[in-house]
DOBA-341611 format. One line per 5 residues: number of its first residue (from 1); their letters; for each residue x, y, z of C-alpha. Coordinates in nm, 3 decimals. Layout:
# residues N
NUM	A	X,Y,Z; ... .
This chain:
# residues 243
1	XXXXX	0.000,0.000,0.000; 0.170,0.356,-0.117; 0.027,0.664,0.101; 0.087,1.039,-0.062; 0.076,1.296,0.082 .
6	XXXXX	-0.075,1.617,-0.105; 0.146,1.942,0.028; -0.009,2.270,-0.115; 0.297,2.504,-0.129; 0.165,2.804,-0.176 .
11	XXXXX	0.310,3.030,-0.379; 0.683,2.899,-0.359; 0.922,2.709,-0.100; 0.893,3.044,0.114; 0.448,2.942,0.166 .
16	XXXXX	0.519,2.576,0.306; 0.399,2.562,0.597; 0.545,2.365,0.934; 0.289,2.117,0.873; 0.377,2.075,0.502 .
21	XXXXX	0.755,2.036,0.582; 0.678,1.763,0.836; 0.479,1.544,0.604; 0.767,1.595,0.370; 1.020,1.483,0.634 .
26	XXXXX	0.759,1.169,0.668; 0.838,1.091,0.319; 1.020,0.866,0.079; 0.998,1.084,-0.246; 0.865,1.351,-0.433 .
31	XXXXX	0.663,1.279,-0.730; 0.594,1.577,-0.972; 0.485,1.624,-1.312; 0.713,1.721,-1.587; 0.442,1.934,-1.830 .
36	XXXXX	0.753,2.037,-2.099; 1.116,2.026,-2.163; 1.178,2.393,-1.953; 0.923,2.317,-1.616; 1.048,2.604,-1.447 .
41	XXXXX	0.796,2.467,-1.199; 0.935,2.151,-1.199; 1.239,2.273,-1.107; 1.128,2.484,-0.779; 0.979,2.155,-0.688 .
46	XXXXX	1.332,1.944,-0.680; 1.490,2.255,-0.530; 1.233,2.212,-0.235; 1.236,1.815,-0.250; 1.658,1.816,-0.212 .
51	XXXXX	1.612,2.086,0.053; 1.431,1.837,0.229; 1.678,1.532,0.109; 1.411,1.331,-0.118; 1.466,1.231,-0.432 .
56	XXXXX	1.225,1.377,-0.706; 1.081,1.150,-0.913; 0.950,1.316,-1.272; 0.661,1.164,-1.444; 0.562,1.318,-1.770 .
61	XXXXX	0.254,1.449,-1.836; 0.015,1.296,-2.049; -0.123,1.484,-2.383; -0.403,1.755,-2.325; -0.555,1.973,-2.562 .
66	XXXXX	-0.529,2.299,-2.421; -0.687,2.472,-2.714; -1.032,2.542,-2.698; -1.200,2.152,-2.787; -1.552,2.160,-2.787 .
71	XXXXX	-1.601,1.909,-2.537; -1.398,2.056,-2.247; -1.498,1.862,-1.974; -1.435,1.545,-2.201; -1.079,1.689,-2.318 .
76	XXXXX	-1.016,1.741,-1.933; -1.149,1.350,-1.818; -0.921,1.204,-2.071; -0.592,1.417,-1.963; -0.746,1.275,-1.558 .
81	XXXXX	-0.759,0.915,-1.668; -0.403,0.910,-1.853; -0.278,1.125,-1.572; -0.391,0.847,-1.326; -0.249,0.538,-1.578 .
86	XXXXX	0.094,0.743,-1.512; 0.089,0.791,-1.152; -0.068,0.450,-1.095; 0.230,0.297,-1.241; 0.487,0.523,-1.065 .
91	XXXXX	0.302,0.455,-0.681; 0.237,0.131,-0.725; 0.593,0.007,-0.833; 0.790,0.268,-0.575; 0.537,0.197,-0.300 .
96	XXXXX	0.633,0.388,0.042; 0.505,0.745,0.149; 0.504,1.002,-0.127; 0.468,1.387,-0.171; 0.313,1.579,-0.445 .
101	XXXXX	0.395,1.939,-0.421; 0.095,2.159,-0.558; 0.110,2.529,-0.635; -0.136,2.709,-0.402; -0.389,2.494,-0.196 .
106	XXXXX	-0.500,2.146,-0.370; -0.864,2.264,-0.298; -0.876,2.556,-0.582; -0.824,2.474,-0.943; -0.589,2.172,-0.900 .
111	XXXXX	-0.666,1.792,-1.093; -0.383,1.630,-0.821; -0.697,1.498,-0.589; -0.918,1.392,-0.877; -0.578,1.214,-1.046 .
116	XXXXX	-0.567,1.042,-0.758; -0.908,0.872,-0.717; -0.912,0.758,-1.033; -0.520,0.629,-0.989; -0.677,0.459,-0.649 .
121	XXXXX	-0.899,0.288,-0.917; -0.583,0.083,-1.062; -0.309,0.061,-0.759; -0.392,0.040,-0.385; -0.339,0.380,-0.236 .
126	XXXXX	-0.427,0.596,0.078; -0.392,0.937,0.082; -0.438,1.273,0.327; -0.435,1.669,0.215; -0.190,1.961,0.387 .
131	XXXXX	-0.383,2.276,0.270; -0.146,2.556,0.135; -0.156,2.946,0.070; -0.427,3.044,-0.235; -0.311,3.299,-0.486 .
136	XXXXX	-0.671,3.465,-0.358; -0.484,3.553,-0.010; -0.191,3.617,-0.173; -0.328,3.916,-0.408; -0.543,4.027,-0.130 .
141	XXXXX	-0.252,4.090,0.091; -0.067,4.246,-0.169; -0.311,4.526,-0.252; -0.475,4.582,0.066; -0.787,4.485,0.013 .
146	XXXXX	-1.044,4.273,0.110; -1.211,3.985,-0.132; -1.558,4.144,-0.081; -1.772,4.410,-0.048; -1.941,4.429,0.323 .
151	XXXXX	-2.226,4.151,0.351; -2.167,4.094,-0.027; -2.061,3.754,-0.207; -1.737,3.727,-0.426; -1.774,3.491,-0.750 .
156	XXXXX	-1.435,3.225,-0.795; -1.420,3.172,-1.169; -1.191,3.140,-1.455; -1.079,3.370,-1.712; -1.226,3.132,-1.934 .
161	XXXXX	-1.564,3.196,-1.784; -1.520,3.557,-1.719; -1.763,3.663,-1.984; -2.008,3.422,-1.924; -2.046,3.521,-1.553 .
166	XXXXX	-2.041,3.856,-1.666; -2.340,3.854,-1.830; -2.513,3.647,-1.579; -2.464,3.896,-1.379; -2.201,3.866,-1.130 .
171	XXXXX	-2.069,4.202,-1.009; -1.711,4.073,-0.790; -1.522,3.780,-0.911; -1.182,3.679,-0.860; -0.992,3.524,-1.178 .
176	XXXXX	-0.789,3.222,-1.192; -0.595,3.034,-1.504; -0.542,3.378,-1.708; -0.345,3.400,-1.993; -0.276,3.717,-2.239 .
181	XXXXX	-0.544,3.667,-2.429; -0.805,3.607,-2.178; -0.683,3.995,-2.041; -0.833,4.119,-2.414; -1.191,4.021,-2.279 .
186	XXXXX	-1.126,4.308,-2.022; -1.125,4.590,-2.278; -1.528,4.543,-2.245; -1.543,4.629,-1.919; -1.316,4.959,-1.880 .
191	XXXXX	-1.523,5.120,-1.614; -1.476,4.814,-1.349; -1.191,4.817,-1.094; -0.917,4.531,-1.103; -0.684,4.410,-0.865 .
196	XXXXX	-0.457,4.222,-1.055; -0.102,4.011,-0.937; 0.148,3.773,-1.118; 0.384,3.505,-0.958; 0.233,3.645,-0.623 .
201	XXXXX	0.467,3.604,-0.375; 0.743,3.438,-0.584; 1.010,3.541,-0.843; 0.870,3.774,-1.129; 0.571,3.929,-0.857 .
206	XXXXX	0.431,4.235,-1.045; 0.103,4.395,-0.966; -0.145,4.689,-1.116; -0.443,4.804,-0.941; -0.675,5.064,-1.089 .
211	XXXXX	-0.998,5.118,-1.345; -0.960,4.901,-1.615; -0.990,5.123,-1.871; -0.664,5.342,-1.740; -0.406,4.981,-1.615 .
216	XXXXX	-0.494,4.712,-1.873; -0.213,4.807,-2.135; -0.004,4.817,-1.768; -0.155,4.454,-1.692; -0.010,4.334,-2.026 .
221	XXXXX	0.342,4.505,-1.979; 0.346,4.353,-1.609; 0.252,4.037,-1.742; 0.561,3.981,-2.006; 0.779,4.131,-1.720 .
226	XXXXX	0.669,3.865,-1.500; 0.776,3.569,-1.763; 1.093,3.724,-1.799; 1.201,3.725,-1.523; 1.057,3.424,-1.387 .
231	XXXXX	1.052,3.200,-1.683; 0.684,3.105,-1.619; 0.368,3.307,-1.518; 0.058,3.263,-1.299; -0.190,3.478,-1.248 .
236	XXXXX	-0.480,3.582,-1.127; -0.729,3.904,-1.023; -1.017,4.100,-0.883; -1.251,4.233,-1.086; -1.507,4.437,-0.949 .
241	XXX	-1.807,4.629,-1.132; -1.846,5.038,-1.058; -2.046,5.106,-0.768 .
């Protein structure tokens, strides 16, 4: 039987918390996903798994269409299920205790606990969850500011459902999975207020605040920055409509 356990990290080695770093210290290995040939996120990953003297084991990730397919959730259940073929081979031949190192907390936006029901489907496996630092709390540190308005919800989507929940009428949202293009769907909406941060609290950490209409073209700039810098980008924001 193989137990894993599932460490958010936050935004970097400098979010684990005490509890992460003792269920690493519990462990035999590190497993992490290699998505490319330059995973600069890979790489922070070993750094943090020899810091802790594990070995990291690489497993590469399995095809996805990241397009736009018009199935998505299909496109997404077929990257899950050769995902957990991959891991289930990896676990069930190295046995022991495991870590997987995911960026933020495994609860927001993350496959790793899906992955690993369906891998618990085809090798014997037990598992538990360390929760980590959310880019959310991250960007709301940054800028000051607080998630919602008083007594008022705040909508967690998507930049690719930004313009659906738009027009369905949400009025706060915070943004996850951006990329360039999804910041051109902002250019509708130049009277709303963003609070926007990349790489938040890691290398590359650039952030714009302001109407939309006045800080997008300084969103963009920030953005490329960032990816310089870094050699990757995350990001993410908080888009709220005029009073």
């Amino acid at each position: 039987m193989t137990h894993v356990h599932v460490v958010g990290l936050g935004m970097g080695p400098q979010h684990l918390t005490a509890e992460g770093a003792a269920a690493l210290a519990g462990s035999d290995y590190v497993v992490a996903v290699r998505k490319d040939e330059h995973d600069e996120l890979l790489e922070v990953r070993r750094r943090v798994a020899t810091d802790h003297g594990l070995d990291l084991v690489e497993v590469v990730d399995a095809e996805r269409d990241r397009a736009d397919p018009g199935d998505y959730p299909g496109a997404v259940a077929a990257w899950h299920a050769a995902r957990a073929d991959a891991w289930a081979r990896v676990l069930g031949a190295r046995g022991g205790t495991a870590t997987y190192l995911v960026w933020g907390d495994p609860s927001l936006y993350d496959s790793t606990l899906r992955v690993l029901d369906r891998a618990a489907e085809r090798t014997p496996l037990t598992w538990d969850v360390v929760p980590g630092i959310s880019a959310p709390q991250v960007l709301a540190a940054r800028h000051r500011v607080v998630l919602h308005e008083v007594g008022q919800p705040v909508h967690l989507t998507t930049a690719r459902r930004l313009a659906k929940d738009v027009a369905a009428g949400q009025r706060n949202l915070v943004v996850m999975l951006g990329s360039g293009a999804s910041l051109e769907r902002l250019a509708a909406l130049p009277d709303w207020s963003i609070w926007w941060g990349a790489n938040l609290g890691a290398l590359g950490e650039r952030l714009v605040a302001g109407r939309v209409g006045d800080v997008l073209g300084s969103v963009h700039a920030a953005r490329e920055a960032a990816r310089a810098e870094a050699g990757w980008v995350m990001d993410c924001f908080l888009l709220r409509a005029p009073a």
